[in-house]
Z-matrix of the N, CA and C atoms (Angstrom, degrees):
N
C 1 1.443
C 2 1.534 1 108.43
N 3 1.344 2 111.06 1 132.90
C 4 1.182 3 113.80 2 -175.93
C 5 1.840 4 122.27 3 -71.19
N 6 1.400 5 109.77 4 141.48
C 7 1.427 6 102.38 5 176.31
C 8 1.506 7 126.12 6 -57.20
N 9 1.173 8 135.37 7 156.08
C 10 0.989 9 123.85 8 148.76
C 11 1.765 10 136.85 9 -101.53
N 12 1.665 11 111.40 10 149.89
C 13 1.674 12 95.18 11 -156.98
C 14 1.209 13 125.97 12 -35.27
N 15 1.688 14 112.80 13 -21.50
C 16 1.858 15 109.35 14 -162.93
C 17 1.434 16 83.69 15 -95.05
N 18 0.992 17 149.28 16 58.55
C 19 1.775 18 132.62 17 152.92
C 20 1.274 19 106.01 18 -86.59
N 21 1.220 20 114.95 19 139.74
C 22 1.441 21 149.24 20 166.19
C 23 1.566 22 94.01 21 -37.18
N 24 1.608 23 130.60 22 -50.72
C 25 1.467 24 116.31 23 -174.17
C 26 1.624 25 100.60 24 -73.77
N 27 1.409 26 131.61 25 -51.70
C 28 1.044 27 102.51 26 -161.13
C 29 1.966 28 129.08 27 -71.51
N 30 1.700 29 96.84 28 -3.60
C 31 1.350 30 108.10 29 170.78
C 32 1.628 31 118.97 30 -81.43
N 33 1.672 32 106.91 31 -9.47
C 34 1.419 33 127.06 32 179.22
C 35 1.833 34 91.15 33 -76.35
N 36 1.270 35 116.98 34 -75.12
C 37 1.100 36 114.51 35 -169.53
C 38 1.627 37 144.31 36 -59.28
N 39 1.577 38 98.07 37 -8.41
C 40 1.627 39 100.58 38 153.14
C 41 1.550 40 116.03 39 -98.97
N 42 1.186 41 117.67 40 -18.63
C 43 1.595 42 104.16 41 173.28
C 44 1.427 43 112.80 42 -90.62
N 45 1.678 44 138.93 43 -6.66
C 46 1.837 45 133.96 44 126.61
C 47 0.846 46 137.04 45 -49.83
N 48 1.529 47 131.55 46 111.13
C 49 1.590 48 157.74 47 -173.10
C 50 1.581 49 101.58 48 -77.06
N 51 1.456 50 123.55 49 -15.65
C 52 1.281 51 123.42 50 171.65
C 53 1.889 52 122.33 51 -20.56
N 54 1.051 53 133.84 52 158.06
C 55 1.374 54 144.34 53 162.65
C 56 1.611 55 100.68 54 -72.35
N 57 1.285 56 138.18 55 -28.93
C 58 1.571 57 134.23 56 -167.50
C 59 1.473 58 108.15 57 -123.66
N 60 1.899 59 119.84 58 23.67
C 61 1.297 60 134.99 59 -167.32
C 62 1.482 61 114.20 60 -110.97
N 63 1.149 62 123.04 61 105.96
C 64 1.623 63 90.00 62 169.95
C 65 1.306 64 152.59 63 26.62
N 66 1.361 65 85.29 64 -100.86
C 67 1.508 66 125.73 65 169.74
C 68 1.732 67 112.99 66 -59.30
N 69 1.196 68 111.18 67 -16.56
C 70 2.018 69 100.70 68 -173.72
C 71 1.716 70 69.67 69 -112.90
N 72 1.427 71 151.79 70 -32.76
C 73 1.507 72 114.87 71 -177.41
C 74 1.183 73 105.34 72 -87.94
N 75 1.442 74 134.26 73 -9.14
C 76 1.724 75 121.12 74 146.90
C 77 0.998 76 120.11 75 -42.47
N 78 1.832 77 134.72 76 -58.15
C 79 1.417 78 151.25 77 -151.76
C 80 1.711 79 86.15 78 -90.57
N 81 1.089 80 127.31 79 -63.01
C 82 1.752 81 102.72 80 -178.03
C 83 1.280 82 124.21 81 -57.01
N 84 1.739 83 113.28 82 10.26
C 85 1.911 84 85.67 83 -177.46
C 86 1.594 85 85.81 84 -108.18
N 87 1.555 86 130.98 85 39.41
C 88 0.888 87 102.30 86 169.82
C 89 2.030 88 98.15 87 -144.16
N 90 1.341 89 115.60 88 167.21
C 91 1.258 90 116.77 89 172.81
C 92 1.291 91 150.72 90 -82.09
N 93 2.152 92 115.79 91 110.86
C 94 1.215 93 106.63 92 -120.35
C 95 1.680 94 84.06 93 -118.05
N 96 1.784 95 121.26 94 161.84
C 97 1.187 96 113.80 95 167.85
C 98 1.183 97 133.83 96 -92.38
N 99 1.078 98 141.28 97 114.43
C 100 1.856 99 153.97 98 -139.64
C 101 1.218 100 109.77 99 -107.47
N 102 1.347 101 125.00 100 -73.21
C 103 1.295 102 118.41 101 162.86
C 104 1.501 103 111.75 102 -150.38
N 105 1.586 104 109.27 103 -169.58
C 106 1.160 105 112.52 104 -165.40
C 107 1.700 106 96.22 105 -88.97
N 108 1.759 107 108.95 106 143.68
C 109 1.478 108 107.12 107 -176.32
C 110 1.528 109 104.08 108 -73.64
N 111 1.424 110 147.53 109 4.18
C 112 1.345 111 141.22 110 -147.37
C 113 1.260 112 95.12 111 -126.26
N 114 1.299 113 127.57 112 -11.65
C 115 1.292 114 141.32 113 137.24
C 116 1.760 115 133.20 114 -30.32
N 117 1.688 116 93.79 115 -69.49
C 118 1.589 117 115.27 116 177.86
C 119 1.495 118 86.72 117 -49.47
N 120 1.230 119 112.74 118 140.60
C 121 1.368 120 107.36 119 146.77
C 122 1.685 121 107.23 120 -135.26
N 123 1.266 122 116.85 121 153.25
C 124 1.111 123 121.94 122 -145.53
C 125 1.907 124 116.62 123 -77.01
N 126 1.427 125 119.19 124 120.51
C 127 1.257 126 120.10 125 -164.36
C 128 1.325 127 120.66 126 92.15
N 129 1.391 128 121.65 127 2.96
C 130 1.641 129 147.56 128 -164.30
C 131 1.442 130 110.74 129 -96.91
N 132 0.932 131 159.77 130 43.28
C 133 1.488 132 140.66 131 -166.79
C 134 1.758 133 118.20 132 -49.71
N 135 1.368 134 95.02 133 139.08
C 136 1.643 135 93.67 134 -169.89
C 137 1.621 136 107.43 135 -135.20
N 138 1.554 137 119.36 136 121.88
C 139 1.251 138 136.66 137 -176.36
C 140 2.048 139 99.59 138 -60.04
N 141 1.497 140 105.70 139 139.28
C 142 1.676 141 98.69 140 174.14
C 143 1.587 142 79.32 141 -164.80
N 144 1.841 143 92.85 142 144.87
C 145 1.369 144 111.00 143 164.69
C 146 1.118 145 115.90 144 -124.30
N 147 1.489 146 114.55 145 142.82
C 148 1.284 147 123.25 146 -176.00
C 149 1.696 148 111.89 147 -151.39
N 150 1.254 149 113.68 148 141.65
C 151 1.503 150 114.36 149 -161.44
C 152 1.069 151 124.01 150 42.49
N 153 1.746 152 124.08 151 45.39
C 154 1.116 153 122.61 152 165.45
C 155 1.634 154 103.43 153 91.61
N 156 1.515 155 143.03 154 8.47
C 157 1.163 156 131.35 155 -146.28
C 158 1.503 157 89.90 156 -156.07
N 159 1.589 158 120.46 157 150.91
C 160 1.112 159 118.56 158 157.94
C 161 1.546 160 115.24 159 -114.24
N 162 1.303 161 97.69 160 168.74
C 163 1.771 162 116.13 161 -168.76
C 164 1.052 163 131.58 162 -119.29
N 165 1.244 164 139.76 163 -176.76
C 166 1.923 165 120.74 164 157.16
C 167 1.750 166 86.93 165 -132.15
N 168 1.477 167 100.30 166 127.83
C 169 1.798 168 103.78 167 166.69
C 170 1.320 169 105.38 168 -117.41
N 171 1.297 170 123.41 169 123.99
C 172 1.490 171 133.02 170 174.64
C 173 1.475 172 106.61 171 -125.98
N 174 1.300 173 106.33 172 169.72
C 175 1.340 174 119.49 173 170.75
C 176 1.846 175 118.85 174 -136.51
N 177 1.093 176 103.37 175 113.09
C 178 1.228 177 116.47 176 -165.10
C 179 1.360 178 122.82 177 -63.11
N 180 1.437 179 146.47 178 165.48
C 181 1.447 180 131.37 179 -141.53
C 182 1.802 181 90.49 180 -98.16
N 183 1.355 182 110.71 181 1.90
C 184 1.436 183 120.71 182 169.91
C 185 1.679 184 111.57 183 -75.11
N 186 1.405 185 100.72 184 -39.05
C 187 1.894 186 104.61 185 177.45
C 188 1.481 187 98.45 186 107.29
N 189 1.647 188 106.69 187 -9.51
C 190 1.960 189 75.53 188 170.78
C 191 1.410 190 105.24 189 -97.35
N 192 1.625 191 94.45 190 -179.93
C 193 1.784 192 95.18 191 -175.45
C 194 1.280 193 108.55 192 -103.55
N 195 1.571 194 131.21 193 162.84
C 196 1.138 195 129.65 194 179.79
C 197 1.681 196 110.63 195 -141.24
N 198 1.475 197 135.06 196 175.75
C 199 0.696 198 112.03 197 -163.40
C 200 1.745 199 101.61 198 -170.60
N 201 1.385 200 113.63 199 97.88
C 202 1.592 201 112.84 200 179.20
C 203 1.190 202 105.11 201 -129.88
N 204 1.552 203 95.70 202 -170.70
C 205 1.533 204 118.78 203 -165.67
C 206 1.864 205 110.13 204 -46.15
N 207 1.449 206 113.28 205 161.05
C 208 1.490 207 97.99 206 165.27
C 209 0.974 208 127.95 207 -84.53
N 210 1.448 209 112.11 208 -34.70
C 211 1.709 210 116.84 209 -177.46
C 212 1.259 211 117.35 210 -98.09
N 213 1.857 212 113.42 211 129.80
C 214 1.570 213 93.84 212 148.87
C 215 1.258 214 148.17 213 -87.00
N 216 1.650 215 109.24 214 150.39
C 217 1.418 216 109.80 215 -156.62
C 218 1.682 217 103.70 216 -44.83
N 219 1.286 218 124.06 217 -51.89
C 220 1.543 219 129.68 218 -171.15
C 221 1.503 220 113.41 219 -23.69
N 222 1.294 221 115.42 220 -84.31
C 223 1.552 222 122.74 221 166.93
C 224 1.559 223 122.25 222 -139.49
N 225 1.864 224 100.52 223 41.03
C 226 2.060 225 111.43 224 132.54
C 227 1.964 226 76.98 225 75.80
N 228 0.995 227 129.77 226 0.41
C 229 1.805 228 115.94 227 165.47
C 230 1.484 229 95.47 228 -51.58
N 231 1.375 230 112.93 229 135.22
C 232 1.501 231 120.40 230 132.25
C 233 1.248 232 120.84 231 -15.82
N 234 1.308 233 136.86 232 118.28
C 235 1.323 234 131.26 233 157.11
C 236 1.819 235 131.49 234 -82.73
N 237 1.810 236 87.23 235 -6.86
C 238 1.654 237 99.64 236 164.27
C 239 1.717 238 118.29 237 -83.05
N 240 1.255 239 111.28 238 -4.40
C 241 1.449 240 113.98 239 153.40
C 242 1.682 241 126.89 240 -97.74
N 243 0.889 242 98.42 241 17.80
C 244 1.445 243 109.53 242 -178.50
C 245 1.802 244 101.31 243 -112.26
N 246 1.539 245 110.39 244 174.43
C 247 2.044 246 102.84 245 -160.55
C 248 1.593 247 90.26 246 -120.77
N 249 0.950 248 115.44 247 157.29
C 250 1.812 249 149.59 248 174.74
C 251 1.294 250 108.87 249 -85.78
N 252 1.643 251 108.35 250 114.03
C 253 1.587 252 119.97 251 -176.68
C 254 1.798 253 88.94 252 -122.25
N 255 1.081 254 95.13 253 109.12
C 256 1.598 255 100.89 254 157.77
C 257 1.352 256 102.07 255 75.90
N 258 1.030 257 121.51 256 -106.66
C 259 1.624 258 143.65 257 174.22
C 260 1.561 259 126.13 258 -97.65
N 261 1.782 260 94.11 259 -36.73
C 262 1.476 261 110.32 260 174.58
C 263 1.056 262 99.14 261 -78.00
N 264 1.735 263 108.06 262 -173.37
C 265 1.446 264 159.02 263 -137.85
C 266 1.400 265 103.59 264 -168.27
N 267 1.414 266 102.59 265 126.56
C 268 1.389 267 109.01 266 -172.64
C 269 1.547 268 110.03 267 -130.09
N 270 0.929 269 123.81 268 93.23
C 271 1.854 270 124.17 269 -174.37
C 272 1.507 271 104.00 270 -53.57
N 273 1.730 272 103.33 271 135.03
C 274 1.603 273 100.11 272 -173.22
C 275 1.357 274 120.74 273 -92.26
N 276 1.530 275 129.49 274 17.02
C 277 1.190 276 132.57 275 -134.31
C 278 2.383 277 74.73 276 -116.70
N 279 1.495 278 84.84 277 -73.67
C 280 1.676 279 85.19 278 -164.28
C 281 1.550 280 103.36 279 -87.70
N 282 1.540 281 121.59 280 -26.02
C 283 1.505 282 132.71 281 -170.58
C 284 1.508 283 121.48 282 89.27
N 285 1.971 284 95.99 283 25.55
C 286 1.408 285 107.40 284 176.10
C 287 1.805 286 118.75 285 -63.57
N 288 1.588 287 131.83 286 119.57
C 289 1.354 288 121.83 287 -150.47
C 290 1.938 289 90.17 288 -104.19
N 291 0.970 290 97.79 289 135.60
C 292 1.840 291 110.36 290 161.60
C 293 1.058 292 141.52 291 -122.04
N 294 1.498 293 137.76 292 92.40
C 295 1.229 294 122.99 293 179.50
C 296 1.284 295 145.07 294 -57.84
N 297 1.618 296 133.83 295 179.58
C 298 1.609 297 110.87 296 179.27
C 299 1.580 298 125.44 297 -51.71
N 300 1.458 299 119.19 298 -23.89
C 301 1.326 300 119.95 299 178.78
C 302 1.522 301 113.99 300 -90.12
N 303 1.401 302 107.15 301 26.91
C 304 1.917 303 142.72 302 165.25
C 305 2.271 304 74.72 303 37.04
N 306 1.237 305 111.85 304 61.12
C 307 1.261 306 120.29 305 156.32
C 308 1.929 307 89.96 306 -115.69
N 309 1.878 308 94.11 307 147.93
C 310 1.680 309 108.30 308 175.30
C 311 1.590 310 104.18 309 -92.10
N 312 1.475 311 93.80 310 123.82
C 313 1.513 312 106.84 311 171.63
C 314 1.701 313 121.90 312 -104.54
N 315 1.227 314 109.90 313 5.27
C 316 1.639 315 103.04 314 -177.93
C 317 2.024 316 83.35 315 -169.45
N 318 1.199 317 100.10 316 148.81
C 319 1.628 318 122.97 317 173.48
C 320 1.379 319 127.77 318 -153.82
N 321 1.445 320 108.70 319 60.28
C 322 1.505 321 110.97 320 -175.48
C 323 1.465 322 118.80 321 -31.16
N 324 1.757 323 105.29 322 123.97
C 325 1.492 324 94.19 323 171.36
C 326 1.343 325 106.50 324 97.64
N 327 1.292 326 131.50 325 9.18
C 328 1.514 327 139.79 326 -163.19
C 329 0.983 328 110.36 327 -141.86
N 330 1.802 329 124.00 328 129.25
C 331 1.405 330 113.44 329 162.89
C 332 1.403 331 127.09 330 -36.08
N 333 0.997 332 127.45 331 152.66
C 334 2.037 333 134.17 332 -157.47
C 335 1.672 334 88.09 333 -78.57
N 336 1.295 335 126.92 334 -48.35
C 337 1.510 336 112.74 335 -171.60
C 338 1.491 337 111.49 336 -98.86
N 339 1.539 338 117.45 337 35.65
C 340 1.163 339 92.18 338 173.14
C 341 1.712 340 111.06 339 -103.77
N 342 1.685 341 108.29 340 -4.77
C 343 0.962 342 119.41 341 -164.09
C 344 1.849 343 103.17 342 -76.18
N 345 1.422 344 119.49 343 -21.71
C 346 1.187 345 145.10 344 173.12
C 347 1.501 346 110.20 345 -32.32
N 348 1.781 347 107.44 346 -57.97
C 349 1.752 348 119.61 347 153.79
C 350 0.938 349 142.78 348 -44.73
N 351 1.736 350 111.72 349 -35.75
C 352 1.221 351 116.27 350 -175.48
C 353 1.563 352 116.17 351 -89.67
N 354 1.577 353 120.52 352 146.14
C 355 0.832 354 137.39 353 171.73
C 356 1.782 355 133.15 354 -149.99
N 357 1.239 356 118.59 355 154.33
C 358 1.607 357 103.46 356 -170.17
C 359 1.890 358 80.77 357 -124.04
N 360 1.742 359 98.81 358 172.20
C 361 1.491 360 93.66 359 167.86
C 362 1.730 361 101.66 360 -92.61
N 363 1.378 362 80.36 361 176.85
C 364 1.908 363 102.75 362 -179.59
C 365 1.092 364 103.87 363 -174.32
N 366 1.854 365 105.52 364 142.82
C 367 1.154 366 128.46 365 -154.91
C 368 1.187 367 100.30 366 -125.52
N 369 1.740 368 112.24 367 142.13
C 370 1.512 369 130.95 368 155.79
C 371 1.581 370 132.40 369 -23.82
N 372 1.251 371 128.29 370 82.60
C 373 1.369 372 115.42 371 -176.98
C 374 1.784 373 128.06 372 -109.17
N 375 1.356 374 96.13 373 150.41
C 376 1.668 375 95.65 374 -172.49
C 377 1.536 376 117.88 375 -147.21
N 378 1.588 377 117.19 376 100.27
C 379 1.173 378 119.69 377 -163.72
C 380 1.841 379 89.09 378 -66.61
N 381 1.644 380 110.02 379 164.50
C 382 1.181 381 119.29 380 -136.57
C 383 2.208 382 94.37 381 -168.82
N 384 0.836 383 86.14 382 113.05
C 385 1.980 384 95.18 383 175.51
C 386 1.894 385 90.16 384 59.45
């Protein structure tokens, strides 16, 4: 049976910033401010939450900033404790490596194509003023 507009869920789901909410997949299709770029400092990885979610923002030994998931999939470590090679992100736990398109480029200790599967998300970034 169908809801009706005044239900308690659908007044739940615009005031949740959630990733599986409404309202937070309204606010992600658009471009949000995270932190300050004078912050990143370069080769640094830095933990930031936003909409309820955390992130890893680094800045690569190139100077732009980038900005993916926190955990890696492997075993869910922080990837803002892990160090910045080049462009990548390197989780310090197993030494799983990720680039900006949070695709795995190196997996010590792993068959060569299995790293082919793995992937984290990563998001569009654009320093700004």
């Amino acid at each position: 049976m169908p809801q009706t507009p005044n239900s308690a869920q659908d007044f739940r789901d615009y005031a949740h910033i959630g990733p599986d909410r409404l309202a937070g997949k309204f606010l992600r299709r658009f471009w949000q401010p995270v932190c300050v770029g004078d912050e990143l400092v370069p080769g640094r990885p830095k933990r930031i939450q936003i909409l309820g979610e955390y992130f890893t923002a680094y800045r690569g030994t190139d100077g732009v900033a980038y900005i993916v998931e926190d955990r890696c999939p492997h075993r869910q470590t922080m990837l803002s404790l892990g160090w910045v090679e080049d462009d990548c992100i390197r989780c310090f736990y197993h030494g799983w490596k990720f680039n900006p398109e949070g695709k795995c480029v190196d997996q010590p200790a792993e068959p060569p194509t299995f790293k082919d599967r793995i992937h984290i998300r990563a998001f569009p970034t654009c320093e700004y003023l």
